[in-house]
Gaussian input, Z-matrix of N, CA and C with variables (Angstrom, degrees):
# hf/3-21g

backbone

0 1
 N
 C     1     B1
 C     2     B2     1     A1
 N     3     B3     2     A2     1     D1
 C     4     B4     3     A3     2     D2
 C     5     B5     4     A4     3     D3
 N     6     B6     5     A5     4     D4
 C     7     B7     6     A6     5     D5
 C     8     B8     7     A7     6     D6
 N     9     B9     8     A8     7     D7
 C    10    B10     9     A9     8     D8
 C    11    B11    10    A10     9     D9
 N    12    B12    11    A11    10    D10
 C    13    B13    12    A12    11    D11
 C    14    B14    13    A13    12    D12
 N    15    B15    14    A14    13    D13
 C    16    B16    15    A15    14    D14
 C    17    B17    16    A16    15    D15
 N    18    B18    17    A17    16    D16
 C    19    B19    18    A18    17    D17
 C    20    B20    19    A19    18    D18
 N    21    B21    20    A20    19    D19
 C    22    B22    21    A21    20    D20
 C    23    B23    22    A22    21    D21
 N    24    B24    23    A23    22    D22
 C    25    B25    24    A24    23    D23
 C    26    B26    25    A25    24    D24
 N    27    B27    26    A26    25    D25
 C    28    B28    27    A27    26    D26
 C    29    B29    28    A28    27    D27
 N    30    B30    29    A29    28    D28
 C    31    B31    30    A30    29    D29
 C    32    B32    31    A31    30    D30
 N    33    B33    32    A32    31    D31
 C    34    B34    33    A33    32    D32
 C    35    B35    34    A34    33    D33
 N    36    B36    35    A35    34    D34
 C    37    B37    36    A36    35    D35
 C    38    B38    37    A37    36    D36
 N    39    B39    38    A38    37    D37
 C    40    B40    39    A39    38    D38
 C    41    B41    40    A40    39    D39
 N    42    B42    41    A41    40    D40
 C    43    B43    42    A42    41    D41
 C    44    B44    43    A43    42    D42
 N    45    B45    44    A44    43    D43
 C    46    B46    45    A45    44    D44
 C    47    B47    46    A46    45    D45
 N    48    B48    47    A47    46    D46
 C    49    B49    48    A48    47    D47
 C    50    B50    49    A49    48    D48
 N    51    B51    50    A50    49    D49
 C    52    B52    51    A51    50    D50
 C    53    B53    52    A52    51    D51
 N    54    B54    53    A53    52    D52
 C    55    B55    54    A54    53    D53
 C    56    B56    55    A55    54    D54
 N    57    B57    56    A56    55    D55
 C    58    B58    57    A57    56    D56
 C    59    B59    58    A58    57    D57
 N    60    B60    59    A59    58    D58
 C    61    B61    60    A60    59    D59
 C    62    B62    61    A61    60    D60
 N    63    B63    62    A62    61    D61
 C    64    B64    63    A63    62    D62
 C    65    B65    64    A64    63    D63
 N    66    B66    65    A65    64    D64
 C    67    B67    66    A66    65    D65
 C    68    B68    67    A67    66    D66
 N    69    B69    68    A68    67    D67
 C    70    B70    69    A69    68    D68
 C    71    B71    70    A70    69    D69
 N    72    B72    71    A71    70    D70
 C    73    B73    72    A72    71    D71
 C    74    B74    73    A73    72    D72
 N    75    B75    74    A74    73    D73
 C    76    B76    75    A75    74    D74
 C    77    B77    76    A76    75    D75
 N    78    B78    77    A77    76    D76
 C    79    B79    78    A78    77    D77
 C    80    B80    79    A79    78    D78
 N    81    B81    80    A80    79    D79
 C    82    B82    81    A81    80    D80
 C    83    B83    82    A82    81    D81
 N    84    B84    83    A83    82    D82
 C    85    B85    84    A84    83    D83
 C    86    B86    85    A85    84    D84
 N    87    B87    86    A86    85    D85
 C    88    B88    87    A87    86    D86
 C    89    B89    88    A88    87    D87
 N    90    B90    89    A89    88    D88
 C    91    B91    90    A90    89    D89
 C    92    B92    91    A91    90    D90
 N    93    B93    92    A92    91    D91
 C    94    B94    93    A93    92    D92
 C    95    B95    94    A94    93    D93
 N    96    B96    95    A95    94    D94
 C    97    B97    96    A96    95    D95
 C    98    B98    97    A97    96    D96
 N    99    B99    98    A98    97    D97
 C   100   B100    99    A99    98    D98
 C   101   B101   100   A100    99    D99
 N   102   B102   101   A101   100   D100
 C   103   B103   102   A102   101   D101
 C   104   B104   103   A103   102   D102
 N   105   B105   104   A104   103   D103
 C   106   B106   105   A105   104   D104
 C   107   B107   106   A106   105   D105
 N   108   B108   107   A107   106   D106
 C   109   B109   108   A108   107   D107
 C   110   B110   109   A109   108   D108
 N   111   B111   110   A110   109   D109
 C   112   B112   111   A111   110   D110
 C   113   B113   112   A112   111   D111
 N   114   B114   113   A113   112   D112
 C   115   B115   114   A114   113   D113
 C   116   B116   115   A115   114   D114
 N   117   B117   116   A116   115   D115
 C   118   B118   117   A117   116   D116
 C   119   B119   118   A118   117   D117
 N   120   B120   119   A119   118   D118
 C   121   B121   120   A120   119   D119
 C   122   B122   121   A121   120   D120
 N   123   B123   122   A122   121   D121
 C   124   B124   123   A123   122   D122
 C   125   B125   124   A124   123   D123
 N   126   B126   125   A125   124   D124
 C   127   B127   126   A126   125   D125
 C   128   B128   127   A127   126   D126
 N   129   B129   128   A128   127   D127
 C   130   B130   129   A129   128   D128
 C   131   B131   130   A130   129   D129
 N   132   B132   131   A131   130   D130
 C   133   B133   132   A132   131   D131
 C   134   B134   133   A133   132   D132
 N   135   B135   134   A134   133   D133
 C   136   B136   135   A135   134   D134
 C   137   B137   136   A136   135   D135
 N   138   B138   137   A137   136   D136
 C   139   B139   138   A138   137   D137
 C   140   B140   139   A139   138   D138
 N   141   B141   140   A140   139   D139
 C   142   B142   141   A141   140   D140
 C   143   B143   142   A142   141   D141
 N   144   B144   143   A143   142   D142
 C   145   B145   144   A144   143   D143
 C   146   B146   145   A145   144   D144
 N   147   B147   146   A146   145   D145
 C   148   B148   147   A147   146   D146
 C   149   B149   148   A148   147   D147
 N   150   B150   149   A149   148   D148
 C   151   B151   150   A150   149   D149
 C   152   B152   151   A151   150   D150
 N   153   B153   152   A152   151   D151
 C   154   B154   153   A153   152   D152
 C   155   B155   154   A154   153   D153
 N   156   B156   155   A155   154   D154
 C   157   B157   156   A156   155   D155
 C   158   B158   157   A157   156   D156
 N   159   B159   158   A158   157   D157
 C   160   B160   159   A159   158   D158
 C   161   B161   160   A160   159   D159
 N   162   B162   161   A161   160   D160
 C   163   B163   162   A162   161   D161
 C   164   B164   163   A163   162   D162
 N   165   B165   164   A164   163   D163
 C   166   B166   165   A165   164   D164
 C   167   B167   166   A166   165   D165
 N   168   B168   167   A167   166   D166
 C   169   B169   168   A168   167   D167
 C   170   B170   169   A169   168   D168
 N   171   B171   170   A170   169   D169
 C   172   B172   171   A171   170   D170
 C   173   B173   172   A172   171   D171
 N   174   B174   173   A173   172   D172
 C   175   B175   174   A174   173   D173
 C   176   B176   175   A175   174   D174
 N   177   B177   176   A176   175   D175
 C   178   B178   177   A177   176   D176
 C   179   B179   178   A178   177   D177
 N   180   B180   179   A179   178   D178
 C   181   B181   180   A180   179   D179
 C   182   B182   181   A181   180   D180
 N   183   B183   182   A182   181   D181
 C   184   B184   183   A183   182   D182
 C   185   B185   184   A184   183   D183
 N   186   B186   185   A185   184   D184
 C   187   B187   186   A186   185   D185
 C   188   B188   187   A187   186   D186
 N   189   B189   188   A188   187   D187
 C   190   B190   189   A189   188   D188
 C   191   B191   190   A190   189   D189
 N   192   B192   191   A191   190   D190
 C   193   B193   192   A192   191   D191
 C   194   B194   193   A193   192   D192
 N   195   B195   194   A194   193   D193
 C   196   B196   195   A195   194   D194
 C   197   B197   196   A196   195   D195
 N   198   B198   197   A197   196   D196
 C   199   B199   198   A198   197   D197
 C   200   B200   199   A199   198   D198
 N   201   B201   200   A200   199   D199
 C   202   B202   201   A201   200   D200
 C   203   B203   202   A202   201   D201
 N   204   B204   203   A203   202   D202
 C   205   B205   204   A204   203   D203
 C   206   B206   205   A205   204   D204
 N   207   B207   206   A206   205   D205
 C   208   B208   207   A207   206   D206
 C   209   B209   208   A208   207   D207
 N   210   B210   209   A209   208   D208
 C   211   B211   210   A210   209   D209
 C   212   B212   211   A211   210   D210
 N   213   B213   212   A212   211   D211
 C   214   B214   213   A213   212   D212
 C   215   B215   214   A214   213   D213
 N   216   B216   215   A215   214   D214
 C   217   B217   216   A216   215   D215
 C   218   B218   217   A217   216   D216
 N   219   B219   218   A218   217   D217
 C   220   B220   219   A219   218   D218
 C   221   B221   220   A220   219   D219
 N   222   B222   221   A221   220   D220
 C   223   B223   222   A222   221   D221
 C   224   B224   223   A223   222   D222
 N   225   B225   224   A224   223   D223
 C   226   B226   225   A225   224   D224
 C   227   B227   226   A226   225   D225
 N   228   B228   227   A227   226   D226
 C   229   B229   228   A228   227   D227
 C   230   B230   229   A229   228   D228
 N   231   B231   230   A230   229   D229
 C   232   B232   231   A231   230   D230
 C   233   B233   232   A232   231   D231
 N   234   B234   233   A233   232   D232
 C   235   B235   234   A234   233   D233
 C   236   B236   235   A235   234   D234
 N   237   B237   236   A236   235   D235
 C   238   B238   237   A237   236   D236
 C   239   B239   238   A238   237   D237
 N   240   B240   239   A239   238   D238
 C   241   B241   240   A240   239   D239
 C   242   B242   241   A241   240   D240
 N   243   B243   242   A242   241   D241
 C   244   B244   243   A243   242   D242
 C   245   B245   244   A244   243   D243
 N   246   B246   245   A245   244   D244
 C   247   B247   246   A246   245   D245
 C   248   B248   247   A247   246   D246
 N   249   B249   248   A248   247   D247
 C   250   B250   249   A249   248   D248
 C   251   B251   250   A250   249   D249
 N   252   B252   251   A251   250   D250
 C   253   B253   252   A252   251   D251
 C   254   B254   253   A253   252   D252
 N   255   B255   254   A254   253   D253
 C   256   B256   255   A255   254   D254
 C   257   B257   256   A256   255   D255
 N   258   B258   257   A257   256   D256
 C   259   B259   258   A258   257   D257
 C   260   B260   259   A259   258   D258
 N   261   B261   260   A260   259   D259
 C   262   B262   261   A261   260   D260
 C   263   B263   262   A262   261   D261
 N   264   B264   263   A263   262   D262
 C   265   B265   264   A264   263   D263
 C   266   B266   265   A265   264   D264
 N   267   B267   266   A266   265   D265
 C   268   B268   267   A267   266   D266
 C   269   B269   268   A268   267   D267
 N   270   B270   269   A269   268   D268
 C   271   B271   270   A270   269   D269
 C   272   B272   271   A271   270   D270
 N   273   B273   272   A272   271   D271
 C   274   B274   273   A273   272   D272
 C   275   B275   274   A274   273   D273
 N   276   B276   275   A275   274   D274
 C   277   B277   276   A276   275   D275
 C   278   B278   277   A277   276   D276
 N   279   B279   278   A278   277   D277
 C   280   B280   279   A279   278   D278
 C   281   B281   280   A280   279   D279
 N   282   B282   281   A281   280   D280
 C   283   B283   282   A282   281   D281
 C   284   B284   283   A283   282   D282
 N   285   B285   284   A284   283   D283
 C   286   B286   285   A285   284   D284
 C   287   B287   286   A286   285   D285
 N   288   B288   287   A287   286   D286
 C   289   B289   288   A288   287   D287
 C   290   B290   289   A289   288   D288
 N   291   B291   290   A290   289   D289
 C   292   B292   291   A291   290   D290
 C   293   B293   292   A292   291   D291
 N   294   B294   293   A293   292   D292
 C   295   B295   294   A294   293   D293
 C   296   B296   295   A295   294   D294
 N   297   B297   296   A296   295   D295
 C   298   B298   297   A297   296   D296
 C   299   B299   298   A298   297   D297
 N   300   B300   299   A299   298   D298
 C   301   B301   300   A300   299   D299
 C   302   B302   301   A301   300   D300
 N   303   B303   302   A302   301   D301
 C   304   B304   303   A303   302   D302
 C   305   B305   304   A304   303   D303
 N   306   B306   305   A305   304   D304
 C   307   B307   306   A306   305   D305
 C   308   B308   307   A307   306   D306
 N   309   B309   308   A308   307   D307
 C   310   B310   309   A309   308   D308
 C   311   B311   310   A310   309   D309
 N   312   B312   311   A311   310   D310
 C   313   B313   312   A312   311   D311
 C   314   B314   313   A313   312   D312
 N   315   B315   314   A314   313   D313
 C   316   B316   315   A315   314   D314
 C   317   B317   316   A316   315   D315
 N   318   B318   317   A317   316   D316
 C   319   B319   318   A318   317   D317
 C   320   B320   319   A319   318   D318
 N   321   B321   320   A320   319   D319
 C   322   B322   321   A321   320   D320
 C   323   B323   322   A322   321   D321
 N   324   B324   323   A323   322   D322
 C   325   B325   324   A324   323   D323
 C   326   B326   325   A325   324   D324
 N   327   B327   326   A326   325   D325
 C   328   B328   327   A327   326   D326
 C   329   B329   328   A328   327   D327

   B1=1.4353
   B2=1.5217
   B3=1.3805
   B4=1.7667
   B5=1.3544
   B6=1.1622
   B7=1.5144
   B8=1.9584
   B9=1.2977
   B10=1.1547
   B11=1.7823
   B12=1.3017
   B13=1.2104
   B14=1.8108
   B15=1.4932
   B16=1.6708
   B17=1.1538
   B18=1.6439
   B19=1.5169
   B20=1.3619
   B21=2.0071
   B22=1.1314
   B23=1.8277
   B24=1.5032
   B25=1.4003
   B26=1.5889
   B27=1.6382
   B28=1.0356
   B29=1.1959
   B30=1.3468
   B31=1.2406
   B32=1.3724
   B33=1.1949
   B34=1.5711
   B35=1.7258
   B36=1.5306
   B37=1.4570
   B38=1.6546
   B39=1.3363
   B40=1.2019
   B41=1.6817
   B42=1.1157
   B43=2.1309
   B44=1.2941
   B45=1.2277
   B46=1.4672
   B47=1.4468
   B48=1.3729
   B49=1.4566
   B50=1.2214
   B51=1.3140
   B52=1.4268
   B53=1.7797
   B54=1.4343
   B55=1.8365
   B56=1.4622
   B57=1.2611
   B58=1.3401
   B59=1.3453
   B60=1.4352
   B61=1.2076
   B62=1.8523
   B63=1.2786
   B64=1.9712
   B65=1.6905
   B66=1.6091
   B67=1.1217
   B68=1.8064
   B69=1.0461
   B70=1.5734
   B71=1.9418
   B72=1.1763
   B73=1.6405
   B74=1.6912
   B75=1.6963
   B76=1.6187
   B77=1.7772
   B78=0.7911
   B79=1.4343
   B80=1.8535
   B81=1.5422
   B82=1.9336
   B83=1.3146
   B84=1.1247
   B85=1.6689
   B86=1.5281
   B87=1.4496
   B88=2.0889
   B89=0.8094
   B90=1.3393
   B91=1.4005
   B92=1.6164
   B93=1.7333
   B94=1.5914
   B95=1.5216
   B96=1.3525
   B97=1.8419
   B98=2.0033
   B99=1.2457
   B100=1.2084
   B101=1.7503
   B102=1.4750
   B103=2.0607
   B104=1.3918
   B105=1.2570
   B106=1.2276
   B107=2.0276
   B108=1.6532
   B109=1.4344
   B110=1.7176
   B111=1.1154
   B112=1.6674
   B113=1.4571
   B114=1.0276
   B115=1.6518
   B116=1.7854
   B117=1.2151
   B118=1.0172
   B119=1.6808
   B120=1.1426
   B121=1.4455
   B122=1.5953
   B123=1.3121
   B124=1.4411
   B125=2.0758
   B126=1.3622
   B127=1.0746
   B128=1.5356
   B129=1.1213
   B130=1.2402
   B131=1.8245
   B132=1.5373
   B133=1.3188
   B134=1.3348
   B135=1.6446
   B136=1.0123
   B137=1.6436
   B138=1.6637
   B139=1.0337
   B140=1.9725
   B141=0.9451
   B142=1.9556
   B143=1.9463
   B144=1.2943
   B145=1.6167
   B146=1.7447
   B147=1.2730
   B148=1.8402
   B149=1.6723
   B150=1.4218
   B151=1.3107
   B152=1.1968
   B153=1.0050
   B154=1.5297
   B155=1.8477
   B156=1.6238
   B157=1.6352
   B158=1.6665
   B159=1.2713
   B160=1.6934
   B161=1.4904
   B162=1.3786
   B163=1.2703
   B164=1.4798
   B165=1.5928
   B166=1.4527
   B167=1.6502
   B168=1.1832
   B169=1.7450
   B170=1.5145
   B171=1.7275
   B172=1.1135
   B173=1.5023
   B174=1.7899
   B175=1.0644
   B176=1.5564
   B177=1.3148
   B178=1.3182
   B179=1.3973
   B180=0.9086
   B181=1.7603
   B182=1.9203
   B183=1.1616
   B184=1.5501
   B185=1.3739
   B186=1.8162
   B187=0.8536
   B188=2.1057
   B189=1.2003
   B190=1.5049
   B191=1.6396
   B192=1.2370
   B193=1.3589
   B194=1.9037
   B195=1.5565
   B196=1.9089
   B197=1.3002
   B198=1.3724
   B199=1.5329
   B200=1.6800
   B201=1.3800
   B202=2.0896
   B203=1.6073
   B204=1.9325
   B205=1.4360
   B206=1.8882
   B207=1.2772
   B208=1.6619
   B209=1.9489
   B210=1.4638
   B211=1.0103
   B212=1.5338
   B213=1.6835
   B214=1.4349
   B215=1.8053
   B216=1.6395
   B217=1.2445
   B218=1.6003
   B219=1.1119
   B220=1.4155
   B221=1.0909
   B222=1.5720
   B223=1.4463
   B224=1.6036
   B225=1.1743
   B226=1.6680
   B227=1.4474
   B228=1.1575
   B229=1.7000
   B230=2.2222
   B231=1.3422
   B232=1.2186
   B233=2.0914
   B234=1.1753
   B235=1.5361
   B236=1.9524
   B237=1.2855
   B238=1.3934
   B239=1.1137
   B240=1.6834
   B241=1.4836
   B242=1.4812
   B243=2.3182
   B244=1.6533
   B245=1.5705
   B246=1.4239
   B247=1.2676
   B248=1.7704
   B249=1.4849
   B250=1.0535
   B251=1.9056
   B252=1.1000
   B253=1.3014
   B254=1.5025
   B255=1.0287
   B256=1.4226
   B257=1.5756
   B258=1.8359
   B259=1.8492
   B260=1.3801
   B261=1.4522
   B262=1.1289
   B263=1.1458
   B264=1.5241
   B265=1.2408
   B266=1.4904
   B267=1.2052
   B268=1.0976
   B269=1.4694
   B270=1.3967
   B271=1.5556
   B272=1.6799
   B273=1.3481
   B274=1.1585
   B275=2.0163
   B276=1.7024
   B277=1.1617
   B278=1.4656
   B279=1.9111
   B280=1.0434
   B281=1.4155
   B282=1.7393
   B283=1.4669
   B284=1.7774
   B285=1.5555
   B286=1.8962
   B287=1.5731
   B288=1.4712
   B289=1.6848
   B290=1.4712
   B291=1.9457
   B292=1.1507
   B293=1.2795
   B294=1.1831
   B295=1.3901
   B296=1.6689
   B297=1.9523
   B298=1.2916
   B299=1.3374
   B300=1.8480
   B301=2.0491
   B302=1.5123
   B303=1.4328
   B304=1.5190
   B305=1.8189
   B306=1.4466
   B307=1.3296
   B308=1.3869
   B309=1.4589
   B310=1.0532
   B311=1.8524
   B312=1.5567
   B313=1.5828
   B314=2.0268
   B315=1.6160
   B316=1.5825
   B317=1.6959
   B318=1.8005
   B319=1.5580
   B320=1.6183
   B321=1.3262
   B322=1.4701
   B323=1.1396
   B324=1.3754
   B325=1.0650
   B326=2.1693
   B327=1.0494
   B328=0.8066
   B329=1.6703
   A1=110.02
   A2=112.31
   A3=98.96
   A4=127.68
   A5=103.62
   A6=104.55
   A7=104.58
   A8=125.64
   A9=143.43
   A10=117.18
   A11=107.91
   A12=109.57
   A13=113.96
   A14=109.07
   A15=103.06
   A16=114.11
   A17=131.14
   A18=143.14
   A19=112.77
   A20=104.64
   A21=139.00
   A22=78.31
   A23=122.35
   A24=113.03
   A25=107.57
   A26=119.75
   A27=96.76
   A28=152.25
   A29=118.36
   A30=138.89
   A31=135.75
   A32=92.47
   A33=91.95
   A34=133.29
   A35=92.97
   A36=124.18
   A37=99.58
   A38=122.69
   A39=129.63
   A40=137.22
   A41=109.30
   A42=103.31
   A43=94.38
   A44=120.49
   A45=133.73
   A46=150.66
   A47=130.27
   A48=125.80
   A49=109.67
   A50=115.87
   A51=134.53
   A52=99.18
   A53=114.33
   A54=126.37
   A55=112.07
   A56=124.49
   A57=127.03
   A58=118.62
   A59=145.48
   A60=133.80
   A61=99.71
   A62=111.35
   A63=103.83
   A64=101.18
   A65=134.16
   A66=114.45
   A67=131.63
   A68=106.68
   A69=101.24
   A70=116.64
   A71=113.11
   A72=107.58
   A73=99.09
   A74=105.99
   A75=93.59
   A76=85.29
   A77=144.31
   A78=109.45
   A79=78.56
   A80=105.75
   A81=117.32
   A82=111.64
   A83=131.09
   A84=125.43
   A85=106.88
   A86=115.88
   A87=117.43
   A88=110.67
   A89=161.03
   A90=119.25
   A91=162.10
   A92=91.06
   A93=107.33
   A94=112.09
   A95=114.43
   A96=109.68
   A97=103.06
   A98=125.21
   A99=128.76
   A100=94.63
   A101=88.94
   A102=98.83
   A103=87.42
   A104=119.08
   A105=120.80
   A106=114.85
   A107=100.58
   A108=66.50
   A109=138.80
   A110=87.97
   A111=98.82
   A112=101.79
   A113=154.63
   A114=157.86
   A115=87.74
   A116=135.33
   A117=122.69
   A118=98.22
   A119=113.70
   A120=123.40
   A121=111.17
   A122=112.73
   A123=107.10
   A124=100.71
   A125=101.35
   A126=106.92
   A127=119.38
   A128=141.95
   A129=156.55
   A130=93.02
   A131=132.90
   A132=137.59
   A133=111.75
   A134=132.41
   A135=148.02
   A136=88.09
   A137=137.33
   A138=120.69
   A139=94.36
   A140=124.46
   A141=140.00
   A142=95.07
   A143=90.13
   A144=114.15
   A145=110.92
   A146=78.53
   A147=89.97
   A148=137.81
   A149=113.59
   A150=108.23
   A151=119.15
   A152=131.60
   A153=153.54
   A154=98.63
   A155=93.26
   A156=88.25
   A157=94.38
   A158=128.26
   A159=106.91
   A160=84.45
   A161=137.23
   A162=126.18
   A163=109.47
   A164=118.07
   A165=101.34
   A166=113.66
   A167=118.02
   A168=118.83
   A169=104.88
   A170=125.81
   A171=125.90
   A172=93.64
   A173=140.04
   A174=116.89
   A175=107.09
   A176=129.16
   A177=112.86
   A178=120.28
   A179=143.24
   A180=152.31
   A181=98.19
   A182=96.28
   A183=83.50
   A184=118.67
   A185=129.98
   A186=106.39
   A187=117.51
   A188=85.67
   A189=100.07
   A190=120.32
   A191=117.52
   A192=143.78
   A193=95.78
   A194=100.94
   A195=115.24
   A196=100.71
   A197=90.16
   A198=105.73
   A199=107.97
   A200=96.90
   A201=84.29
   A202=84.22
   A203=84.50
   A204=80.06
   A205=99.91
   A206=99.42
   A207=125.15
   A208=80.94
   A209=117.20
   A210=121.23
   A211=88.60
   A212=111.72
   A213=122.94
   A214=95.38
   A215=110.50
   A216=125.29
   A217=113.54
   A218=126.69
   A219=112.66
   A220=120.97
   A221=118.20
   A222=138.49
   A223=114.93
   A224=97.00
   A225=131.56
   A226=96.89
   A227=107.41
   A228=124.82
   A229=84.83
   A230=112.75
   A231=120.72
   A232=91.62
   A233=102.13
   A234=123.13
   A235=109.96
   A236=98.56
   A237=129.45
   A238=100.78
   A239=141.57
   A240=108.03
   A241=123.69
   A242=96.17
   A243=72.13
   A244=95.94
   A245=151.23
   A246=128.53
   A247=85.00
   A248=132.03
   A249=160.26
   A250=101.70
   A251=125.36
   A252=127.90
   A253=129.42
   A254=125.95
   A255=125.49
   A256=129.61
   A257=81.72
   A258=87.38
   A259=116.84
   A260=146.35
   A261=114.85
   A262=168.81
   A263=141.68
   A264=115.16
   A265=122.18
   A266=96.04
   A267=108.17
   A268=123.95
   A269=112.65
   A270=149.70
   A271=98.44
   A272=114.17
   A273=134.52
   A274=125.13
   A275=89.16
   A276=101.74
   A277=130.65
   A278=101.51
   A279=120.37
   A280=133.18
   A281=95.48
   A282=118.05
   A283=118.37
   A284=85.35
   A285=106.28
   A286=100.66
   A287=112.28
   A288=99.54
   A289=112.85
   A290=119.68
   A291=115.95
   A292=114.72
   A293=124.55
   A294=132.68
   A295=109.60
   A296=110.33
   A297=98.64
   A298=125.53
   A299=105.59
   A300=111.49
   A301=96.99
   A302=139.43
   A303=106.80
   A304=85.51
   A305=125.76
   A306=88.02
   A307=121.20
   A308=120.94
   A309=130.72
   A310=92.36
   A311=127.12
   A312=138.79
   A313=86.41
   A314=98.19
   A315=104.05
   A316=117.63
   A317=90.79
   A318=91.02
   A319=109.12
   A320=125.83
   A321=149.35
   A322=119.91
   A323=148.37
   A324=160.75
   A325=105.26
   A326=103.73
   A327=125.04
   A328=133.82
   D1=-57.11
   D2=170.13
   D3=-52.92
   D4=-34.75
   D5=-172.14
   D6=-66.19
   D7=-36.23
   D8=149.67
   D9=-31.04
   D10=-65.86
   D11=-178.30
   D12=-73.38
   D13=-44.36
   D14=176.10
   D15=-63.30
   D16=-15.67
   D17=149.95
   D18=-19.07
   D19=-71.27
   D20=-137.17
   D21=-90.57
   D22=-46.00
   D23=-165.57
   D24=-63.96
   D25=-49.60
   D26=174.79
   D27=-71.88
   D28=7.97
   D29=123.20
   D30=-39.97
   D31=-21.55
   D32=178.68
   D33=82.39
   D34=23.86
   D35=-164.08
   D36=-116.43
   D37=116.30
   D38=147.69
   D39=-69.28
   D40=148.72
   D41=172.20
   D42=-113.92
   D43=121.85
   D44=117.60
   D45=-92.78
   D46=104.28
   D47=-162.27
   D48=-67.90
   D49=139.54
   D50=-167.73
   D51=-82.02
   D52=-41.56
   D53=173.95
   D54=-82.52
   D55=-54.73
   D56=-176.71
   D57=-80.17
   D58=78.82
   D59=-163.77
   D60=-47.02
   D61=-49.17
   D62=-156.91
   D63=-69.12
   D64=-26.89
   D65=151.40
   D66=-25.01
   D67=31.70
   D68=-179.86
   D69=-87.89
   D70=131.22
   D71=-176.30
   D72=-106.21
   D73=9.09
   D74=-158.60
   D75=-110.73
   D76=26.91
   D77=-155.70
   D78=-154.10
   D79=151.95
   D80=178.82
   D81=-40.50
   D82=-10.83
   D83=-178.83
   D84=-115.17
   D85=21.56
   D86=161.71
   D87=-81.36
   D88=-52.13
   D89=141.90
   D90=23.41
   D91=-88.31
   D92=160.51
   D93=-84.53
   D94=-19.19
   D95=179.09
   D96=-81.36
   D97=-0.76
   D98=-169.59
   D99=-98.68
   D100=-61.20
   D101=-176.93
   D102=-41.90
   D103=-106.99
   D104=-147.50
   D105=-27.75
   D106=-54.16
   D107=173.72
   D108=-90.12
   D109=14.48
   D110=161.77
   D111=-74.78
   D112=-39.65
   D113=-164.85
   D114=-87.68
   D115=-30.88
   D116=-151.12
   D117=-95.22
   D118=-35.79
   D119=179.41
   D120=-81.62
   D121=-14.35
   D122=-168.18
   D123=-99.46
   D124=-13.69
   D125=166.42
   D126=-91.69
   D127=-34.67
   D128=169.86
   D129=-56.87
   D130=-43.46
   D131=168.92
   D132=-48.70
   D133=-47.13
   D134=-136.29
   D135=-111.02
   D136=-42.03
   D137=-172.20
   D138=-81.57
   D139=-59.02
   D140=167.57
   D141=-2.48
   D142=-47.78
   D143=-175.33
   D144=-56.66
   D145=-91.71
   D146=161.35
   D147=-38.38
   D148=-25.12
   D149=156.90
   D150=-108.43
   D151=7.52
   D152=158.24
   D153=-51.40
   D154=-72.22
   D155=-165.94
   D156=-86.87
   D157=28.08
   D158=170.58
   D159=-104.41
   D160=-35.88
   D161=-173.09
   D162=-65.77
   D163=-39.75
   D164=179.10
   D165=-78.27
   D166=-15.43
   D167=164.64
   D168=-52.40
   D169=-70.36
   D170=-165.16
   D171=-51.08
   D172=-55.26
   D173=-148.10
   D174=-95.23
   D175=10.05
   D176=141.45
   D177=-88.04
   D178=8.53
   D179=174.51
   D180=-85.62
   D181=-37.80
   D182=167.36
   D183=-94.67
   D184=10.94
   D185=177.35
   D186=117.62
   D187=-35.11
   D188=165.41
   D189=-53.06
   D190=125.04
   D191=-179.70
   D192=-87.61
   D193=111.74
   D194=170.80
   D195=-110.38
   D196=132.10
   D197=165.04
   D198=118.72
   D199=-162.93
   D200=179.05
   D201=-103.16
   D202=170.46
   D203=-174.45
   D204=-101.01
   D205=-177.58
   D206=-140.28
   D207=-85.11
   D208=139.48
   D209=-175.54
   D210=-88.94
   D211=169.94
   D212=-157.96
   D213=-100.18
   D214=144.00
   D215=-179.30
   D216=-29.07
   D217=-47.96
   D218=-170.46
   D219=-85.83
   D220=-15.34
   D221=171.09
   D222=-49.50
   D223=-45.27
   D224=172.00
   D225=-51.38
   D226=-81.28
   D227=-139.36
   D228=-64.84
   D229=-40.29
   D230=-153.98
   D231=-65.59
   D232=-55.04
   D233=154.18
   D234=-8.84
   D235=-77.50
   D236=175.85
   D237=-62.46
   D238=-68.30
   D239=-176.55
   D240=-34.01
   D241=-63.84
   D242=-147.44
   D243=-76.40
   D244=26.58
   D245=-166.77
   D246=-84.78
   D247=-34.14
   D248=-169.31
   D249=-59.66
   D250=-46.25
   D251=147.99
   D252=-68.00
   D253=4.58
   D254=173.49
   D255=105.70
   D256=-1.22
   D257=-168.64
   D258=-54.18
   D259=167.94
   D260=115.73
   D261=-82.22
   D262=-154.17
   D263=173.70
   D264=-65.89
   D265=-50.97
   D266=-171.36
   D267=-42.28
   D268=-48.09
   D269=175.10
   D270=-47.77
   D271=-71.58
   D272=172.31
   D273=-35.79
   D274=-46.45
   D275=174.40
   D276=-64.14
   D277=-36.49
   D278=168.14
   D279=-56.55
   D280=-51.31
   D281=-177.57
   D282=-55.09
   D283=-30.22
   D284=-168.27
   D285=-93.05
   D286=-16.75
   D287=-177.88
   D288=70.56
   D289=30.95
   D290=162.84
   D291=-147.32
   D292=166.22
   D293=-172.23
   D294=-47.45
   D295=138.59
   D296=-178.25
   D297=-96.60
   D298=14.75
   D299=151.64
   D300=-87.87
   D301=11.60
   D302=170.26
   D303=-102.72
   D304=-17.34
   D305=174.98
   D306=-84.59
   D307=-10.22
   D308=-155.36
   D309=-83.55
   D310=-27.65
   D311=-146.53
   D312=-92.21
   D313=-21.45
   D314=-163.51
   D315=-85.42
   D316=-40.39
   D317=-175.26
   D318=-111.42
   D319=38.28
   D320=158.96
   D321=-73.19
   D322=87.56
   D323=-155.41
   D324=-53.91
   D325=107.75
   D326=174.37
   D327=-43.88

């Protein structure tokens, strides 16, 4: 967000919130009304964070599978030929009808 607004300042463009009166960027306290909510959002990031990975803890504790699931053995190996001829990914990705980071996740040396 600051980096946004000192954008907007050097331009010569102020923010004022139409709902929040103390949102002001125009007036002697933009500055300290910016810090704080830069600290305020970067903490609200940091908790977003934290129950993020306690929810995916609880739901592998029951058993829950995260992430995509694992493409099937020959999918792989088929992957590995043609990357093995010179194809590329991209080519490959197309040809196979799948994304070209799952071919790229496939023929990455392990």
């Amino acid at each position: 967000m600051r980096q946004y607004l000192n954008e907007l300042e050097s331009f010569g463009v102020g923010y004022k919130s139409y709902t929040e009166q103390y949102m002001d960027s125009t007036g002697i306290f933009k500055d300290a009304i910016i810090s704080v909510l830069a600290t305020i959002a970067k903490q609200e990031r940091v908790r977003l964070s934290e129950r993020t990975k306690s929810g995916m803890a609880r739901a592998r504790e029951k058993g829950k599978v995260i992430g995509a699931p694992a493409k099937d053995a020959q999918i792989v190996e088929q992957v590995r030929r043609l990357k093995a001829t010179g194809i590329s990914n991209q080519a490959i990705a197309r040809a196979m009808q799948i994304s070209p980071s799952t071919v790229a996740k496939y023929v990455m040396p392990c």
